[in-house]
C-alpha positions in Angstrom: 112.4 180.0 60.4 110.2 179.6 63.6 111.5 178.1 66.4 111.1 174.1 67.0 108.6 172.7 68.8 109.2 170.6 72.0 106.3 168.1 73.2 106.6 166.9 76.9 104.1 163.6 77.0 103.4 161.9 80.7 100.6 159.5 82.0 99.0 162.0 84.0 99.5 165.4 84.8 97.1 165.5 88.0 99.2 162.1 89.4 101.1 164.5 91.1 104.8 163.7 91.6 108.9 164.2 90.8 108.2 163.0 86.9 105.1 166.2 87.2 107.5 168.2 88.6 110.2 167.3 86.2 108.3 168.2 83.2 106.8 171.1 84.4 110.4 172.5 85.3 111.5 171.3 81.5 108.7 173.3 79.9 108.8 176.7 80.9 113.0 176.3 80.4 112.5 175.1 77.0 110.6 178.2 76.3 113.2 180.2 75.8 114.5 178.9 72.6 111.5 176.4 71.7 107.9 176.6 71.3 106.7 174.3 73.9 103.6 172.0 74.2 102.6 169.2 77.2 100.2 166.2 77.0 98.4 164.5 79.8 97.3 161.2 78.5 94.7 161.1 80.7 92.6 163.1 83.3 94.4 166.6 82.3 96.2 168.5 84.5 96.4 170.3 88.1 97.2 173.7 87.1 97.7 176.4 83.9 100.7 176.9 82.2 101.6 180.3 80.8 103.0 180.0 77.0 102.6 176.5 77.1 100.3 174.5 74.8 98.2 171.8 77.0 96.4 169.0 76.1 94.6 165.6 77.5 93.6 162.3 74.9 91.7 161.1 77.6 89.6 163.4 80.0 89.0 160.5 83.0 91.8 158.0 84.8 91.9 155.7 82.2 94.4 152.5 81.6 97.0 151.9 78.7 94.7 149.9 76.6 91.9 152.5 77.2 93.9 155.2 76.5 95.4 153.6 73.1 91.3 152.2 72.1 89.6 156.2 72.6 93.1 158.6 72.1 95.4 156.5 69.5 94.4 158.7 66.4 94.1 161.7 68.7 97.5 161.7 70.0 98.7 161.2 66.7 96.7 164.1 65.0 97.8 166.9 67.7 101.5 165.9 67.3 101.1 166.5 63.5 98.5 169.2 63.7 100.9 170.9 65.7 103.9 170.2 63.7 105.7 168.8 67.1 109.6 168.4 66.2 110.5 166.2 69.2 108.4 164.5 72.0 110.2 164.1 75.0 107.9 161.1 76.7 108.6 160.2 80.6 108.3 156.7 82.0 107.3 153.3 80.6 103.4 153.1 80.4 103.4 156.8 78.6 106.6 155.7 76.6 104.5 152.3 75.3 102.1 154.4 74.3 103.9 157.0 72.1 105.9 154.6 70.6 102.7 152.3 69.6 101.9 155.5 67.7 105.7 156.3 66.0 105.0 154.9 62.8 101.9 157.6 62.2 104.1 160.9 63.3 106.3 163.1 61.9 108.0 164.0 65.6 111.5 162.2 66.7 111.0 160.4 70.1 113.1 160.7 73.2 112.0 157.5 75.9 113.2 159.8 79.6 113.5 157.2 82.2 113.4 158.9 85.5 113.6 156.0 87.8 116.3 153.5 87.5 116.1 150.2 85.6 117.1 147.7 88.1 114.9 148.9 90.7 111.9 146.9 89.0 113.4 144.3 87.1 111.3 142.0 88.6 108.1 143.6 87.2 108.3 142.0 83.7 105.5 144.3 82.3 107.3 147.0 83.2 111.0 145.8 82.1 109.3 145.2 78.5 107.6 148.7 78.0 111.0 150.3 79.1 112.4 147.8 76.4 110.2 149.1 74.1 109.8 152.6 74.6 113.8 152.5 74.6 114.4 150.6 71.4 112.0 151.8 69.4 112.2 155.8 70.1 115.3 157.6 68.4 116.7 158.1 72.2 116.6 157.5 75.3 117.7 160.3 78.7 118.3 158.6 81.6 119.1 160.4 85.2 122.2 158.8 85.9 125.3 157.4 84.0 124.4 154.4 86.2 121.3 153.7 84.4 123.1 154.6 81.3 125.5 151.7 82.3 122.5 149.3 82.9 120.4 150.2 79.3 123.8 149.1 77.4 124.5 146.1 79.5 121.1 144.5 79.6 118.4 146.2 76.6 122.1 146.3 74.6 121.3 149.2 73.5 124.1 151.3 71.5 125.6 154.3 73.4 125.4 156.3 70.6 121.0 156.0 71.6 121.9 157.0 74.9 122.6 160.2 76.9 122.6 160.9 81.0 121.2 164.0 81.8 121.0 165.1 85.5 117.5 167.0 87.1 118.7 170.3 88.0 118.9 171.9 91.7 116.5 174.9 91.5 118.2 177.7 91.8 115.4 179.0 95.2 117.9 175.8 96.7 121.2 177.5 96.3 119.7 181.2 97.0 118.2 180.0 100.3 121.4 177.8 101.4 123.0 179.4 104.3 125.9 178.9 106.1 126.5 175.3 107.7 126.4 175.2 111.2 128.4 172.5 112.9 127.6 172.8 116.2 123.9 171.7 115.6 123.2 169.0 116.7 120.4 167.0 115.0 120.4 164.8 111.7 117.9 165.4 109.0 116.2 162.7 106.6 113.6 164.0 104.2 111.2 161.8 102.0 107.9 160.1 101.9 106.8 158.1 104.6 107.1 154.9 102.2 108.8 151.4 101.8 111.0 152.5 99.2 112.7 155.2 101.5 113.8 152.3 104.2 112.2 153.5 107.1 112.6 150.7 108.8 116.3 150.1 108.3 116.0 153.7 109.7 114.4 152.9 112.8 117.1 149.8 113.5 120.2 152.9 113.1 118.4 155.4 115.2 118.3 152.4 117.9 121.3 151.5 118.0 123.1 155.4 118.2 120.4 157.5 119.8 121.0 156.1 122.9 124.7 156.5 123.2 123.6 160.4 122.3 121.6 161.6 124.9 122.1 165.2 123.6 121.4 164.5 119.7 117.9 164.5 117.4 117.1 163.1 114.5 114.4 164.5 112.8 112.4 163.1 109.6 110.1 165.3 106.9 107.7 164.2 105.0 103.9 162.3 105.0 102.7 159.1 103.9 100.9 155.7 104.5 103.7 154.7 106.5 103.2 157.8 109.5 101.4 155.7 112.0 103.3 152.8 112.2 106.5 155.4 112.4 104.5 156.4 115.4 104.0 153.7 116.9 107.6 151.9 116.9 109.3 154.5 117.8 107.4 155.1 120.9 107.9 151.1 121.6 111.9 151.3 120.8 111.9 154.1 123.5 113.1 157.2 121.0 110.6 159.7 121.3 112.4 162.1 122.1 115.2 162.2 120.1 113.8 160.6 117.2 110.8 163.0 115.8 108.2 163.0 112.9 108.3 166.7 111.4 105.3 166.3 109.1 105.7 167.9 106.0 107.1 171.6 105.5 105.9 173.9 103.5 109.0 175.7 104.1 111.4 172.9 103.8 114.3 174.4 102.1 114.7 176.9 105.5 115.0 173.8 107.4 118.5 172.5 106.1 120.2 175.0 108.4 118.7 174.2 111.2 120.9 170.5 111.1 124.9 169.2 110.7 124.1 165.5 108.9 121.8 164.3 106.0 120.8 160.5 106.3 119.2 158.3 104.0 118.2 155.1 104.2 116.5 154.1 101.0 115.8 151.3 99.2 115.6 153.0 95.5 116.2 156.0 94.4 116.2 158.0 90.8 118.5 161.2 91.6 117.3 161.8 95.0 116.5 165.5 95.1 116.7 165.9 99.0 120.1 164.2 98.8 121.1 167.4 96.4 119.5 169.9 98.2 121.4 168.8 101.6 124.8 168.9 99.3 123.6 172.2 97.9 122.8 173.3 101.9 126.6 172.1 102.7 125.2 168.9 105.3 127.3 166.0 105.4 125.8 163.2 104.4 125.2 158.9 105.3 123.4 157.3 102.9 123.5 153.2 101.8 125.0 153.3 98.0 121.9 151.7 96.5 121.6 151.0 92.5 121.8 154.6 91.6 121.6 158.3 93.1 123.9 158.7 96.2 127.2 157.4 94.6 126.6 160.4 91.4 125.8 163.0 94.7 128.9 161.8 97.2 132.0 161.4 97.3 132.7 158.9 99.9 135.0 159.5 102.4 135.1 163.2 101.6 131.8 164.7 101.8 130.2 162.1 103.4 130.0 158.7 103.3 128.6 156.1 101.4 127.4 152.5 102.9 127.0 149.1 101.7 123.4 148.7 100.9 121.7 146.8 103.8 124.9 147.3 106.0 123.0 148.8 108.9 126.1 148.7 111.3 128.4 150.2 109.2 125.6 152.9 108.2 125.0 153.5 112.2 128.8 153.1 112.9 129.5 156.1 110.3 126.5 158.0 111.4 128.3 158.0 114.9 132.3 159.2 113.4 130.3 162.3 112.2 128.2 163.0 115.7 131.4 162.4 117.6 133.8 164.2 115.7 132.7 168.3 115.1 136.2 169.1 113.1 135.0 166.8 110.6 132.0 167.4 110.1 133.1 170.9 109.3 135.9 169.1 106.7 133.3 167.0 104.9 131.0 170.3 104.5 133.7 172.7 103.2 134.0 169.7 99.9 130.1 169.8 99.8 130.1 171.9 96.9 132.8 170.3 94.6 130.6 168.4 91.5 127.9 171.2 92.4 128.2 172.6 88.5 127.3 169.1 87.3 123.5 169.9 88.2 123.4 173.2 88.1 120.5 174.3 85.0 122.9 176.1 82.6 124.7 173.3 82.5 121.8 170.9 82.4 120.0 173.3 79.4 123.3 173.1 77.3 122.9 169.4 77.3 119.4 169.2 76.2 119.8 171.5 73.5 122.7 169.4 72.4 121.0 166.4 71.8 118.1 168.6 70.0 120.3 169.7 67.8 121.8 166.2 67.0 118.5 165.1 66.7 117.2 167.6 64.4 120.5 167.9 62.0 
């Protein structure tokens, strides 16, 4: 018998993000014990994959209804063609689409949700295809037990359709973690420069302890539509020297080192993989315990802490107990690593092939 064939479907390969990356991470795992295929529903993708099947239903950007009018039969006939066992389809416009399609294919369907439902409940386009895509697949992987929590309380949906599965830390995270060094003094946030990562509770904190720390940085990564403005108020607030805009590093994961406390100050958040990446790096870390993410990651009170969401005091209060006090800093970094194994990929891969196996029995 040949091995079972795994099908990763997304929106768009070339819409290049954490879902992307997800997938792409999934697919050349899988390929050890699977055959292993990926759709782009439209425009195709950014770059080749090696052993892995590719293909696009629509070769342009092209909407839902688009997509369903020119590549409805051709999704269908590749699937079967290809004699796909299980599609594994990520987010809720991709996960409408696939499950329009369910009654022509042979496949079983697993609806991923890599963001968290709550987050956009508002959006009622979006609450119904996740609806959809999650009743009407065979089941549905969510990043957190969180969202687990949330499908069964408000789709109702049975646990026995439901599994948690965490995104794994690469393992280039733990092999360039070095050892934490307490005496630095700078904090670290990494992530877009968007709304979602609460820039501007960020800016409110750093006012109101920068000051009092003469001697301390706190340094953000990333790029986005949010850089200028960024600029702009923290030169008014007075902070430009301790508060600094790092750009984006291409070297990133040789950066942890360099600081004693993680902070994050978003909004929403899936499994934030910066927040692992700082556990994996042994940082301390502050974050506000929003829907899901941080409160999977921390352990509050014992690796770092975890805030009230929109509790700015409290968040710049606890972000001060850490720059004052070095001994525990060092405490909260030596219990960094407890929970690690939960996302580490062995782990991770022994759960997806679990639920193939269900599935396929």
């Amino acid at each position: 018998m040949g091995k079972k064939h795994i099908c990763l479907i997304d929106y768009d390969m070339c819409d290049w993000g954490g879902v992307e990356q997800v997938i792409e991470n999934l697919g050349y795992a899988f390929l050890a014990d699977y055959k292993v295929s990926i759709i782009s529903l439209c425009t195709g993708f950014l770059r080749e994959y090696n052993d892995v099947s590719c293909y696009t239903i629509v070769n342009k950007r092209a909407r839902m209804r688009e997509i369903l009018v020119q590549g409805y039969w051709k999704l269908i006939h590749i699937l079967n063609q290809n004699h796909v066992d299980i599609v594994i389809v990520c987010e809720s416009c991709a996960g409408m689409i696939v499950t329009m399609a369910k009654p022509f294919i042979n496949a079983k369907v697993i609806f991923a949700d890599h963001l968290n439902l709550l987050s956009v409940w508002q959006d009622k386009p979006v609450r119904y295809m996740r609806y959809f895509s999650s009743k009407f697949s065979e089941h549905t992987v969510t990043l957190t037990e969180k969202n687990k929590e949330d499908y069964i309380k408000y789709f109702h949906l049975s646990p026995q359709k439901l599994t948690a599965i965490y995104n794994w830390i690469d393992e280039k995270v733990f092999t360039a973690a070095k050892e934490y060094q307490s005496n630095e003094k700078k904090i670290l946030t990494v992530g877009r420069l968007e709304y979602a990562k609460g820039y501007d509770r960020l800016l409110e904190i750093a006012e109101n302890v920068l000051p009092q720390h003469p001697d301390w940085e706190w340094h953000i990564y990333g790029k986005g539509s949010l850089q200028e403005m960024l600029r702009q108020q923290i030169q008014q607030r007075g902070l430009g020297r301790q508060l600094v805009l790092m750009g984006k590093s291409e070297r990133m994961l040789e950066e942890y080192s360099k600081y004693s406390i993680f902070a994050m100050t978003s909004y929403v958040e899936g499994l934030p993989l910066a927040l692992l990446e700082a556990k994996t790096n042994h940082l301390p870390s502050v974050c506000f315990d929003i829907l899901t993410g941080p409160s999977e990651i921390i352990e509050n009170g014992k690796n770092g802490y975890l805030v009230q969401d929109g509790d700015i005091g409290d968040f710049a209060e606890k972000l001060e107990i850490l720059i004052q006090d070095q001994l525990l800093r060092e405490s909260f970094s030596s219990q960094t690593i407890q929970g690690i194994e939960k996302f580490q990929k062995e782990n991770i891969m022994e759960q997806w092939k679990a639920l193939f196996g269900m599935m396929l029995r």
